[in-house]
C-alpha positions as CSV (number, residue, x, y, z in Angstrom):
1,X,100.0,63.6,114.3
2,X,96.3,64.4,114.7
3,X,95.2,67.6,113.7
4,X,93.3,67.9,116.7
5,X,96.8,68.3,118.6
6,X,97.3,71.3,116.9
7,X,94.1,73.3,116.4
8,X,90.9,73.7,118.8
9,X,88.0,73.2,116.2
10,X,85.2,75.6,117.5
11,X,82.8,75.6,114.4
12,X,83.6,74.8,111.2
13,X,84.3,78.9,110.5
14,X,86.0,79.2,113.6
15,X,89.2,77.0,113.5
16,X,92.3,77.9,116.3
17,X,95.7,77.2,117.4
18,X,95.9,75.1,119.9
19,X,95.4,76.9,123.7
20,X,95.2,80.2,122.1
21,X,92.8,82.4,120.6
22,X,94.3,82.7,116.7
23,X,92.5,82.2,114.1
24,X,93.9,79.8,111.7
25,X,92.9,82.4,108.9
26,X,94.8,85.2,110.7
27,X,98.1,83.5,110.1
28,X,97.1,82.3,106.8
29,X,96.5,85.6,105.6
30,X,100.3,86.8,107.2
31,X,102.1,84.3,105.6
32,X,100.2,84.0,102.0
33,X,99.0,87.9,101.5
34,X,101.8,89.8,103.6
35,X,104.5,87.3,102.9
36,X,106.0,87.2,106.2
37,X,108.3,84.9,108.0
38,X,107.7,82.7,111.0
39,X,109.9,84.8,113.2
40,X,107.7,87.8,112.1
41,X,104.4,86.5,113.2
42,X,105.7,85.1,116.7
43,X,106.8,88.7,117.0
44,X,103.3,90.1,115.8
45,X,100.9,87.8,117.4
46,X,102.7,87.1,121.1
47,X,100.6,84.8,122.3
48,X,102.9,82.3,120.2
49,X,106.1,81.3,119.9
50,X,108.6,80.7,117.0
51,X,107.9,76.9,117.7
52,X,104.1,77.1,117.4
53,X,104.1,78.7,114.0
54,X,107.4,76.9,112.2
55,X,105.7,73.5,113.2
56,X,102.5,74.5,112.0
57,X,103.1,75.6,108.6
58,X,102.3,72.5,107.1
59,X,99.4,71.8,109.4
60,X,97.4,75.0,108.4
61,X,97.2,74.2,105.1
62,X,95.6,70.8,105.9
63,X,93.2,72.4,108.7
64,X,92.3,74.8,106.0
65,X,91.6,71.9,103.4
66,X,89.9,70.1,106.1
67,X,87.2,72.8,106.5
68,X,87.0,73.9,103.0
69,X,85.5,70.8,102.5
70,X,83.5,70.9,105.5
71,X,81.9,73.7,104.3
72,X,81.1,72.2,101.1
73,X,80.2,68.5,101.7
């Protein structure tokens, strides 16, 4: 699994799901800050399914590593 599979990487502020037009931060922020579930945000942000956040849980994090230390190197 590449990271590229999963995310469109615009500019290193500026990281998306794959095909869509979410922000990686946007779902950060729902799951960490507003504590909701998968099956929440699918139903919130409609432009993705259930199977596009559940698989991606993990997969944020590391983008988010990924360009935390873009932005720092």
């Amino acid at each position: 699994m590449q990271l590229e599979d999963y995310f469109d990487f615009q500019r290193p502020h500026d990281i998306r799901l794959k095909s869509t037009r979410v922000e990686i931060e946007t779902i950060l922020y729902e799951y960490i800050h507003r504590a909701r579930t998968p099956e929440e945000i699918s139903n919130i942000y409609t432009s993705l399914t259930l199977e596009q956040v559940s698989l991606r849980d993990y997969s944020l994090l590391l983008a988010q590593q990924r360009s935390c230390k873009q932005l720092y190197s």
